[in-house]
C-alpha positions as CSV (number, residue, x, y, z in Angstrom):
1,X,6.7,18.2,21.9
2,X,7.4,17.3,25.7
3,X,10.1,14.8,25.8
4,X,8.5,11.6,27.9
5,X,10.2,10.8,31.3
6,X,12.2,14.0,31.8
7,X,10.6,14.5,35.2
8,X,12.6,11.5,36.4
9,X,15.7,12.3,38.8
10,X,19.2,11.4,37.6
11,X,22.5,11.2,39.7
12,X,25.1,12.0,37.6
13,X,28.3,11.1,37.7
14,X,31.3,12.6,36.3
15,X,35.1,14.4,36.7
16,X,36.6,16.0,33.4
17,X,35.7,18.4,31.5
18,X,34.6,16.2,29.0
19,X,31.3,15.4,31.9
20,X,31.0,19.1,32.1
21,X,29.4,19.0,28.3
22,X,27.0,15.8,29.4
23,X,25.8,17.4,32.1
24,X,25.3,21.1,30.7
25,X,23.2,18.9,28.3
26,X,20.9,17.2,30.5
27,X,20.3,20.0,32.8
28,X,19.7,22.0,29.1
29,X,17.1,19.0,28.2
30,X,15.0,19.9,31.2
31,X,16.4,16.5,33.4
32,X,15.8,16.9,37.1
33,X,19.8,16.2,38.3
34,X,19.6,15.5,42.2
35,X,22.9,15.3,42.5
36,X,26.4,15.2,41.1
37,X,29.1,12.6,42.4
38,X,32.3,13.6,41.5
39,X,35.6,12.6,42.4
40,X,37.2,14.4,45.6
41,X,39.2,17.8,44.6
42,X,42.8,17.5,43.4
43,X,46.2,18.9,43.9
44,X,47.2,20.5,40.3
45,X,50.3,22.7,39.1
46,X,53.3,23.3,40.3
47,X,52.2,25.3,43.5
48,X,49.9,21.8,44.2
49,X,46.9,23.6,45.0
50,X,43.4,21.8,45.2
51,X,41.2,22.1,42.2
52,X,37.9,21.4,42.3
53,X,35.9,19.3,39.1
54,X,33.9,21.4,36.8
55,X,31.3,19.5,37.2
56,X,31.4,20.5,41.2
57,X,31.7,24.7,39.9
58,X,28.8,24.2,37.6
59,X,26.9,22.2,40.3
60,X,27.4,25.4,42.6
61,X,25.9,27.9,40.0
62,X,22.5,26.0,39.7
63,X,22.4,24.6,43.6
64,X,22.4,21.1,42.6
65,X,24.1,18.8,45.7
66,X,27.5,17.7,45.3
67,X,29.3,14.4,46.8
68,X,32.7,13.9,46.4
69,X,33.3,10.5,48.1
70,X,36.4,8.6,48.6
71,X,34.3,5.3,48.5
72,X,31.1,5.0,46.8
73,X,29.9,3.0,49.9
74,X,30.5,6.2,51.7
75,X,26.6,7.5,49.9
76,X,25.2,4.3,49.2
77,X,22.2,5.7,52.0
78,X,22.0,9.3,50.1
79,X,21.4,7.7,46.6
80,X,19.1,5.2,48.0
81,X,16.8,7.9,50.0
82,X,16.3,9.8,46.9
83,X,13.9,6.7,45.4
84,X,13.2,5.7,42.3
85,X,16.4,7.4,40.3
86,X,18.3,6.7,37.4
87,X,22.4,7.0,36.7
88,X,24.0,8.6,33.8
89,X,28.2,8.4,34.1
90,X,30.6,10.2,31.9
91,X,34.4,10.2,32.5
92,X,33.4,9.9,36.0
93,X,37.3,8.1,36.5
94,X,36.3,4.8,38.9
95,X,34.9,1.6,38.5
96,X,31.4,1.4,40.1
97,X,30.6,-1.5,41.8
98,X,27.7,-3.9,40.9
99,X,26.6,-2.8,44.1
100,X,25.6,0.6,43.8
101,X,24.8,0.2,39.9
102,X,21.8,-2.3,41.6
103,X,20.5,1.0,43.6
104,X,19.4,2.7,40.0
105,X,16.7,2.3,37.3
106,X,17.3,0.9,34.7
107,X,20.7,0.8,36.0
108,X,23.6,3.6,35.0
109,X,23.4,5.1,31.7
110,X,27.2,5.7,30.6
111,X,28.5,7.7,27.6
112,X,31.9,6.4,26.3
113,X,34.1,7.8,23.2
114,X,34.4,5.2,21.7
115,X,32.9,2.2,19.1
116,X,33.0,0.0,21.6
117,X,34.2,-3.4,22.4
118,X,36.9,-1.3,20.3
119,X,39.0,0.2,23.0
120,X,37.9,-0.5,25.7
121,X,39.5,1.3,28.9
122,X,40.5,5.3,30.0
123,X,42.1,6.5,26.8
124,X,40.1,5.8,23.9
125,X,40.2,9.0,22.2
126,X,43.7,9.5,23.0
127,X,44.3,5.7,21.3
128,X,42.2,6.5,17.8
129,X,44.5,9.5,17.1
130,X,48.1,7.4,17.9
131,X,46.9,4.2,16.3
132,X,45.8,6.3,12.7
133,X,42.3,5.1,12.8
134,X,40.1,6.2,10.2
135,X,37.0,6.6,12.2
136,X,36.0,6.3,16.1
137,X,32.6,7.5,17.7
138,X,30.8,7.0,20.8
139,X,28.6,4.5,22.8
140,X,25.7,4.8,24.9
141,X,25.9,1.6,26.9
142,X,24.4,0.1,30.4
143,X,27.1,0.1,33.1
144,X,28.6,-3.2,34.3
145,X,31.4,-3.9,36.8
146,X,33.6,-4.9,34.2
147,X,35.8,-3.0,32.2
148,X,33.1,-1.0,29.6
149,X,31.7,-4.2,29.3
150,X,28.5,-3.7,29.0
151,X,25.4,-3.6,26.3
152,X,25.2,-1.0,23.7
153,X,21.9,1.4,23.2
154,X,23.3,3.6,20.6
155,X,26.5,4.3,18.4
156,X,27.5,7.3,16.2
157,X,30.4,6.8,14.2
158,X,32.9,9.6,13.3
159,X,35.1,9.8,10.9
160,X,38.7,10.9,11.2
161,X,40.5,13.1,8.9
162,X,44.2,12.4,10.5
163,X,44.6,16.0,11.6
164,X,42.5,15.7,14.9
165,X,44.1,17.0,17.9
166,X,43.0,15.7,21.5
167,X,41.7,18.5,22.3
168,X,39.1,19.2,19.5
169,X,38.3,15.5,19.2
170,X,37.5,15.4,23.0
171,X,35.3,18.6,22.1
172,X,33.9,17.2,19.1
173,X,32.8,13.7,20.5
174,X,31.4,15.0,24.2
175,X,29.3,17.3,22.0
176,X,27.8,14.3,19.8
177,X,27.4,12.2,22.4
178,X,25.8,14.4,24.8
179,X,23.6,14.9,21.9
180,X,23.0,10.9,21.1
181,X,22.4,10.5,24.9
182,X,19.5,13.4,25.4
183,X,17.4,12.3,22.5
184,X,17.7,8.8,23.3
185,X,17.5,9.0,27.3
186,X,13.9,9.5,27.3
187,X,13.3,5.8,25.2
188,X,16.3,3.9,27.6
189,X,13.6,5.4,30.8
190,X,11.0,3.5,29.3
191,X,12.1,0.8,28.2
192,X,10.7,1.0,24.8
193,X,15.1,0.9,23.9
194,X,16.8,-2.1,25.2
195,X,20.5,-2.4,25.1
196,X,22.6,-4.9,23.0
197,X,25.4,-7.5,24.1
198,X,28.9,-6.3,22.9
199,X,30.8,-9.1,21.6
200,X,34.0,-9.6,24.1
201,X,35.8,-11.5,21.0
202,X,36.1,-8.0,19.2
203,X,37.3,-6.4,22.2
204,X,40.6,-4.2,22.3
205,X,41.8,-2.3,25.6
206,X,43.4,0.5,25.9
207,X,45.9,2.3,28.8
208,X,45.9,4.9,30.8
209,X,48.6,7.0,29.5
210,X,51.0,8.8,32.1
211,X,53.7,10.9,32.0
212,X,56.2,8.2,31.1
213,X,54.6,8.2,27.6
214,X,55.8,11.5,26.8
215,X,59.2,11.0,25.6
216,X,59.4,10.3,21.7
217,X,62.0,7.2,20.9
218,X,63.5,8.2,17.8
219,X,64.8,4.6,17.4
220,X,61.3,2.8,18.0
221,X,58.8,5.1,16.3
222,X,58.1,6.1,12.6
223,X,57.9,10.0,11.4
224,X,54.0,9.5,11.3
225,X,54.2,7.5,14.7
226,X,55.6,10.4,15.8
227,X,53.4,12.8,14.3
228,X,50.1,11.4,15.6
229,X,51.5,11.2,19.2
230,X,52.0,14.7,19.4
231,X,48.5,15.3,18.4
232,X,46.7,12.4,20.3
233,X,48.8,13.8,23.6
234,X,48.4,17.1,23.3
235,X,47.5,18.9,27.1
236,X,48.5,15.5,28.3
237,X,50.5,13.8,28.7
238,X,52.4,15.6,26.0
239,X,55.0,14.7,23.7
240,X,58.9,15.8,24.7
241,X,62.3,15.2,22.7
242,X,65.6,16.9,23.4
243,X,67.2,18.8,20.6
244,X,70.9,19.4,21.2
245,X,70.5,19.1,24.9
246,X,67.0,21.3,25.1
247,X,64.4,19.7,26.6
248,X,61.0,20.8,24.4
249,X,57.4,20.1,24.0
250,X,56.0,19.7,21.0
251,X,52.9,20.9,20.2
252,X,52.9,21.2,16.5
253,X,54.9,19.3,13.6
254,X,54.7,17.7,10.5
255,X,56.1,14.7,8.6
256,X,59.1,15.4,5.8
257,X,61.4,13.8,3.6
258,X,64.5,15.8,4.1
259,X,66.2,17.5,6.9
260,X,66.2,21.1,6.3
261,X,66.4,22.7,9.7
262,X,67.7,21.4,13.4
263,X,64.0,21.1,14.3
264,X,63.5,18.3,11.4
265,X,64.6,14.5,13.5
266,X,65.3,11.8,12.1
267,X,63.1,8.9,13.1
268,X,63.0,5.1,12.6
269,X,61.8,4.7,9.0
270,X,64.2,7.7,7.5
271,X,61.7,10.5,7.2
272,X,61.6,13.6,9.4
273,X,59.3,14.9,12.4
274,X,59.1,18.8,11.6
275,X,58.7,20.9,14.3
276,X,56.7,23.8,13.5
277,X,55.5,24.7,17.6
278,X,57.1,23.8,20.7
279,X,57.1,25.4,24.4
280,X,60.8,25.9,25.0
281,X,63.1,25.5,28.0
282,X,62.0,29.0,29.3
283,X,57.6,27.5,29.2
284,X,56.7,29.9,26.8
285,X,55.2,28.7,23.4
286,X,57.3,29.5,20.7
287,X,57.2,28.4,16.4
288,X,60.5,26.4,15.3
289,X,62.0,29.8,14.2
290,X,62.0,31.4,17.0
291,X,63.4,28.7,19.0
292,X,66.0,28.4,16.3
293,X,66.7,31.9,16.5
294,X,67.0,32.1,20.5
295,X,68.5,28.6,21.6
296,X,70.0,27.4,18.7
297,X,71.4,30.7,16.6
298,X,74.7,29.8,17.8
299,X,75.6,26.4,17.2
């Protein structure tokens, strides 16, 4: 069957890796993408060299146009000589104006991970895993200038086993959604599928984490407080303790009962954080053994 409306031109815009999946998906689907906008290319690492968006390396491979403006203003001309064209954002990483959402039809289509009005903001998988939710999902909504604000097309819910790393979950939901948005894209073109208010009464926000939130406080968080930090920050922006004067990264632990090793700490409600994998003073990724062996053997 030949999917209605797929000749019509989409910018798309997007930054992370989690747009990378989106837009593998559209071009998949058949969409005409005339051109990427993506945000300018960024120092990374320790050396602080510029690294360019995925989106902008898989734009390269399959000659679609990339703009990386400063300001959106800056192609307010290039996105209004290309006509009749619809938006599609994903984890683009700036608030579009009501300005340039006016120069698209039916407006920008955005993909957010999330069961929105529930967290609202640039960390909502990151939030589901640290709060202990039992479910979370993703929204296909109409952009507005305010803060994810605006009316739903389409949910899926997921539901959460409380094991979910960042990582796999931002895997997990870019997959489903990309999927939600393709099959319902053609129907939002149309206008046969017309979005739904949220209700701003139900709405939670959510922050953007930063490098400050690393640090565990053994005197302000539970065990399983703990726990779900280091798998909701996982790749960033981490989760660090010191343990007998080592700085470490944990990448892996569990909740106990009873201290059994140096790598078990003691948290606010009595029960343990385990350590079971940790990258150690020296960068490399190490289990709690190992590290026991090499940094603590002594004491």
């Amino acid at each position: 069957m030949i999917m209605k409306n797929i000749s019509k031109k989409i910018i798309f815009f997007g930054t992370e890796d989690f747009s990378l999946i989106a837009l593998q998906g559209l071009v998949e689907a058949g969409y005409r993408v005339a051109a990427i906008v993506t945000k300018p290319d960024s120092k990374r690492g320790r050396n602080q060299q510029y690294v360019q968006p995925s989106v902008k390396t898989y734009a390269a491979k399959h000659d679609i146009p990339v703009w990386q403006p400063e300001k959106l203003s800056e192609i307010k001309d290039k996105i209004s000589s290309i006509g009749d064209v619809a938006g599609v954002l994903v984890s683009y990483g700036k608030i579009i104006p009501q300005s340039i959402i006016n120069l698209f039809n039916p407006g920008i289509i955005n993909l957010h991970p999330s069961l929105l009005p529930l967290y609202r903001g640039p960390s909502p998988i990151e939030s589901a895993i640290i709060n202990g939710n039992s479910q979370t999902g993703v929204s296909i909504m109409q952009l507005s200038d305010g803060m994810d604000s605006g009316p739903v097309y389409a949910q899926m819910v997921h539901p959460l086993s409380g094991t979910e790393t960042k990582p796999d979950l931002y895997k997990t939901l870019a997959h489903a959604g990309t999927a939600i948005l393709v099959s319902i894209l053609p129907d939002i073109l149309d206008g046969s599928l017309q979005p739904v208010p949220q209700n701003d009464a139900d709405a939670t926000y959510c922050k953007l984490l930063s490098k400050d939130d690393a640090w565990l406080n053994t005197e302000d968080l539970t065990a399983s407080q703990a726990e779900r930090r280091v798998r909701g920050q996982l790749g960033f922006p981490k989760t660090k303790i010191k343990v007998q004067g080592f700085e470490i990264i944990i990448t892996k632990a569990h909740v106990v009962t009873e201290q059994k090793t140096p790598l078990d700490i003691k948290f606010q409600d009595g029960a343990y954080l385990s350590i079971d994998e940790l990258v150690a003073p020296s960068g490399r990724t190490v289990t709690a053994g190992a590290f026991i062996n090499g940094y603590l053997a002594d004491d």
